[in-house]
C-alpha positions as CSV (number, residue, x, y, z in Angstrom):
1,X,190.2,72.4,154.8
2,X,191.2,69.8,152.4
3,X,189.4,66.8,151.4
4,X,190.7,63.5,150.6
5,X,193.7,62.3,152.1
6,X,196.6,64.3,152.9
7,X,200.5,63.0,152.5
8,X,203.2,64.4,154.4
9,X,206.4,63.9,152.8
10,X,209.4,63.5,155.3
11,X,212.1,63.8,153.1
12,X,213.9,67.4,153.9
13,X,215.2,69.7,151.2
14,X,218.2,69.4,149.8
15,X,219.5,72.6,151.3
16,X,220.9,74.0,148.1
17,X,220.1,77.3,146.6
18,X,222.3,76.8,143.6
19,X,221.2,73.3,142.1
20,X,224.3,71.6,140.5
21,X,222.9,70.7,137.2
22,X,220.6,71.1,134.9
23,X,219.4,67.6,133.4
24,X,218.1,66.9,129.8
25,X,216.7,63.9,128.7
26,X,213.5,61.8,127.3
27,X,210.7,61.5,129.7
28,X,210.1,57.8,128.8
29,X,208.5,56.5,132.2
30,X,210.6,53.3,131.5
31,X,214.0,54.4,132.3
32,X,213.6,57.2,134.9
33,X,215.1,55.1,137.5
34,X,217.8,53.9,135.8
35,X,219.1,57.5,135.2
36,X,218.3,59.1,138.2
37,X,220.9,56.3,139.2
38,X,223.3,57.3,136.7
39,X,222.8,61.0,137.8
40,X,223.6,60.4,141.9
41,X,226.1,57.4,141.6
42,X,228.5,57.6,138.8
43,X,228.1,61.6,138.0
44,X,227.4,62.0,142.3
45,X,224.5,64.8,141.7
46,X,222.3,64.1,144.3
47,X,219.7,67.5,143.8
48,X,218.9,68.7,140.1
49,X,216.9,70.7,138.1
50,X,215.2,68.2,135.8
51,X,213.6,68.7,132.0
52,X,212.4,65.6,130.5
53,X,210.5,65.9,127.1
54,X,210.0,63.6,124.5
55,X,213.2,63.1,122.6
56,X,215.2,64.9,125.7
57,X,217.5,67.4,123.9
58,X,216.2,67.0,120.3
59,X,214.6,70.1,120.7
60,X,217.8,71.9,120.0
61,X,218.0,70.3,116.9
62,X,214.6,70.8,115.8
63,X,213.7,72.1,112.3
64,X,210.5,72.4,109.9
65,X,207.7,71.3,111.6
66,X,209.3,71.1,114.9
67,X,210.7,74.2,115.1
68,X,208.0,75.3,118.0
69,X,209.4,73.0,120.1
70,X,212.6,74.3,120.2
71,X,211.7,77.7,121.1
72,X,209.3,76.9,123.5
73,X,211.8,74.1,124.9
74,X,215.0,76.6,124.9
75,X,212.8,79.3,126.4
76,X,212.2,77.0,129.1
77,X,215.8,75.7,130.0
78,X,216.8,79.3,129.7
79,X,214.4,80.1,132.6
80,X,215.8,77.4,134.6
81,X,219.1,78.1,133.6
82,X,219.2,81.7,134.4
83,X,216.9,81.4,137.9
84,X,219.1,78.9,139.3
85,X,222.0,79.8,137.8
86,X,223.0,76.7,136.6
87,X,226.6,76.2,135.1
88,X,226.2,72.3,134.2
89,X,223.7,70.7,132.2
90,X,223.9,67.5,131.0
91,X,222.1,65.4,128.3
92,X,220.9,62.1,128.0
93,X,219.7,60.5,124.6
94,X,218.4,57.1,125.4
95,X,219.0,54.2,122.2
96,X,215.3,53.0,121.0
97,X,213.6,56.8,121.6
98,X,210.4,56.6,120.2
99,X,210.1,60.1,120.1
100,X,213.1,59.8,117.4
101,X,211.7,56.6,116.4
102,X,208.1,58.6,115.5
103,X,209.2,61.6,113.3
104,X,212.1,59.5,111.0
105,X,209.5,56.8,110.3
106,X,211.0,55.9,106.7
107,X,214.8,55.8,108.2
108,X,214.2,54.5,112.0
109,X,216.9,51.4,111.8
110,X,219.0,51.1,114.7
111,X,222.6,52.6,113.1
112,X,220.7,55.7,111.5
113,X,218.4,56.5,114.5
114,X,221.6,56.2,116.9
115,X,223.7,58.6,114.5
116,X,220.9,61.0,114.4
117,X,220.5,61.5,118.6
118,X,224.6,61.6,119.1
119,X,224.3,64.6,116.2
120,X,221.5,66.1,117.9
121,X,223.0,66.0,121.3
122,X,226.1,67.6,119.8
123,X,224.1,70.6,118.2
124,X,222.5,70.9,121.7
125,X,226.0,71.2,123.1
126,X,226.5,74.1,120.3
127,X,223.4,75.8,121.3
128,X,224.1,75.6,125.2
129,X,227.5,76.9,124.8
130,X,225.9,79.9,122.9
131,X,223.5,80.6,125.7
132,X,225.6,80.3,128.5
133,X,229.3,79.9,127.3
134,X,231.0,79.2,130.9
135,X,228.7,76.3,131.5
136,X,229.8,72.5,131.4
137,X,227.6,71.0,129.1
138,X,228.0,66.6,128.9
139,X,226.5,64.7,126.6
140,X,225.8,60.7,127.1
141,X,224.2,58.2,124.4
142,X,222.4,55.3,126.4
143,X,222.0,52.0,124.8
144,X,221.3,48.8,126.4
145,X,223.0,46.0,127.1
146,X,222.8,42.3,126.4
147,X,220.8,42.4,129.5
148,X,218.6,45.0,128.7
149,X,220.4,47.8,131.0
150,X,221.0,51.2,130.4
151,X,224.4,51.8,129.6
152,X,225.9,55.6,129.5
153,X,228.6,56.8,127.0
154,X,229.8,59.9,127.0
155,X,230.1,62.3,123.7
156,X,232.9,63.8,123.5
């Protein structure tokens, strides 16, 4: 017996053993919509494994001090990669990341912060294709626009 309230979620599986993708990307609570939309509407992925961490794929890129997160990090997306057997993953570096924004304090303008994610998102491509060589790996900066949406360029 429980106690409290139960919920029953109505919403059925997705029916897929294989997910599609693995995606990468910041866990800011502030944009989570706006990319799950990206994900089902303009890339059509409708059931994914997610892994949102501060910074998204930074951890790739980590050094010095950080270096625990990327082995923790990869040891994690290697998990998911190799239970589901995922062959996509894609990653998302959103403009204005305070998780960026927090560990270049001295150098967080605009140009250098945004130079800095595309370079890390391209080392995580590097890593990726080392762990699992015959995946697709995309890579998509996000800044906003004049209206304050999310915009999604891909890295090529």
């Amino acid at each position: 017996m429980t106690e409290g309230i139960c919920f029953e979620n109505l919403v059925k599986c997705c029916g897929q053993e294989v997910p599609p993708a693995l995606i990468i990307h910041c866990s800011n609570h502030l944009r989570q919509q706006q990319i799950d939309d990206f994900i089902l509407h303009d890339l059509g992925i409708a059931s994914f494994d997610r892994f949102a961490v501060p910074g998204g794929a930074q951890f790739f890129a980590a050094g010095g001090m950080q270096y625990k997160f990327k082995m923790t990090d990869t040891e994690r997306c290697l998990f998911l990669i190799t239970a589901h057997k995922i062959k996509r993953v894609i990653c998302i570096a959103e403009a204005g990341c305070s998780w960026y924004e927090s560990i270049h304090k001295e150098k967080a303008t605009g140009d250098f912060l945004k130079g800095k994610q595309v370079n890390d998102l391209k080392i995580a491509r590097q890593e990726l294709n080392k762990i699992l060589p015959e995946a697709e790996v995309q890579l998509f900066y996000a800044p906003y626009n004049d209206m304050g949406d999310l915009l999604f360029e891909e890295i090529v």
